[in-house]
Each structure stands twice: as structure tokens, then as C-alpha cells.
C-alpha atoms as one frame of an Amber mdcrd trajectory, in Angstrom:
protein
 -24.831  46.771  -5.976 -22.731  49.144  -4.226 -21.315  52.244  -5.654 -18.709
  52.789  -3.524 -15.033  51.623  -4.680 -13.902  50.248  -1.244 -17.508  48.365
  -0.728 -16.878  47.210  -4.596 -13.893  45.498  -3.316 -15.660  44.376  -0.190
 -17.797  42.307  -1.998 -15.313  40.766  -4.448 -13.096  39.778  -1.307 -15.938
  38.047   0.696 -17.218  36.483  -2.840 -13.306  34.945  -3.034 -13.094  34.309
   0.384 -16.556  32.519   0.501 -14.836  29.900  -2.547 -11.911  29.443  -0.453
 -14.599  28.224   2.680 -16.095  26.105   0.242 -13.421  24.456  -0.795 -11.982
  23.535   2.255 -15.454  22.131   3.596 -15.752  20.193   0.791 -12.614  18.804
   1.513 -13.603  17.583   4.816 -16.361  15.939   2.925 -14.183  14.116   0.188
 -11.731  12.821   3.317 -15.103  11.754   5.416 -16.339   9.412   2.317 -12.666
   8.241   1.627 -12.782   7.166   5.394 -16.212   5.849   5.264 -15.328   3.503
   1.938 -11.999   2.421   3.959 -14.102   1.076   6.871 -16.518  -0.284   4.667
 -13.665  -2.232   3.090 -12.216  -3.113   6.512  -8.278  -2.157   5.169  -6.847
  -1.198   8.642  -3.933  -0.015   7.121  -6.095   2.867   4.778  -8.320   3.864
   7.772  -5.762   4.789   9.811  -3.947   6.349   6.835  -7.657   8.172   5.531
  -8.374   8.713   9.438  -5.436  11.202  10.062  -5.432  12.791   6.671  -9.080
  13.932   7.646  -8.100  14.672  10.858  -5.447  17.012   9.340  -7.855  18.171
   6.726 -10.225  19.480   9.293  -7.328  21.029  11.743  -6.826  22.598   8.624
 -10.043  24.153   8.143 -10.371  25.529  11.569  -7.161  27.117  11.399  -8.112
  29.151   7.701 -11.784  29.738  10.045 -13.385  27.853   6.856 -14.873  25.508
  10.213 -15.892  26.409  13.939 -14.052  24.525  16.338 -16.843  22.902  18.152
 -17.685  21.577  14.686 -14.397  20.159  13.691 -14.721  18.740  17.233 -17.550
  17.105  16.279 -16.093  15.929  12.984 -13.527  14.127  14.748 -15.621  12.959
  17.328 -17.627  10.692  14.612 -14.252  10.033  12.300 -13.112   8.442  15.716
 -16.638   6.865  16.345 -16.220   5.344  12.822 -12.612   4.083  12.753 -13.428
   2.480  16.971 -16.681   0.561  15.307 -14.329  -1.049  12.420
């Protein structure tokens, strides 16, 4: 534990900050299995509805730096994969 006020708050901030990350990626997560379930179900109007929410959800991410780019990239890559198979 550090004993240094400024390192206290250091360590509360990236604790808060690491949340935040967390939430966001598990956000991309929920979206993915909502757009998974829609192509299972073969609605075209909910996978292209689920399909650009996650897209969005993901720009999202990036943008916070909760995701790398070349992994929302990659994200997108197989949401677009997934929708182009249904």
C-alpha cells in the first residue's frame, strides 16, 4: 500500500477507471450475444438493428480507450462475418 497521498489517489483513480473499462467491455459482450441470438432467430429487421448498436457500442469503447482499435476492428470484422452468413 502506498503511503504517499498523491500515489493514494493514484490507485483509487486506476481502481475506478479499471470499472469503467470493464463495463464498457462487457458491453460489447452483451451487444455480441444480442446479435448472435438475432441471427440465430433469423429476424433481419433485429440484426441489422443489434448489428449497428454493437457497432456503436464498440466505436464507443475505443473512443473512452476501454478497447484497442485493432481489436474493435476485429470485433466488427466478425459482427459483419456474422450478420453476411445470416
Amino acid at each position: 500500500m502506498p503511503n504517499i497521498k498523491q500515489q493514494k489517489k493514484r490507485v483509487r483513480i486506476a481502481a475506478e477507471e479499471r470499472l469503467e473499462n470493464l463495463r464498457y467491455a462487457s458491453t460489447v459482450k452483451t451487444f455480441t450475444r444480442r446479435l448472435q441470438a438475432a441471427v440465430s432467430d433469423g429476424d433481419r429487421d433485429r440484426i441489422s438493428a443489434e448489428h449497428s448498436e454493437l457497432v456503436r457500442q464498440i466505436d464507443k469503447a475505443v473512443a473512452k480507450g476501454a478497447l484497442h482499435r485493432n481489436t474493435a476492428a476485429r470485433k466488427k470484422a466478425q459482427a459483419a462475418k456474422l450478420v453476411s452468413g445470416s
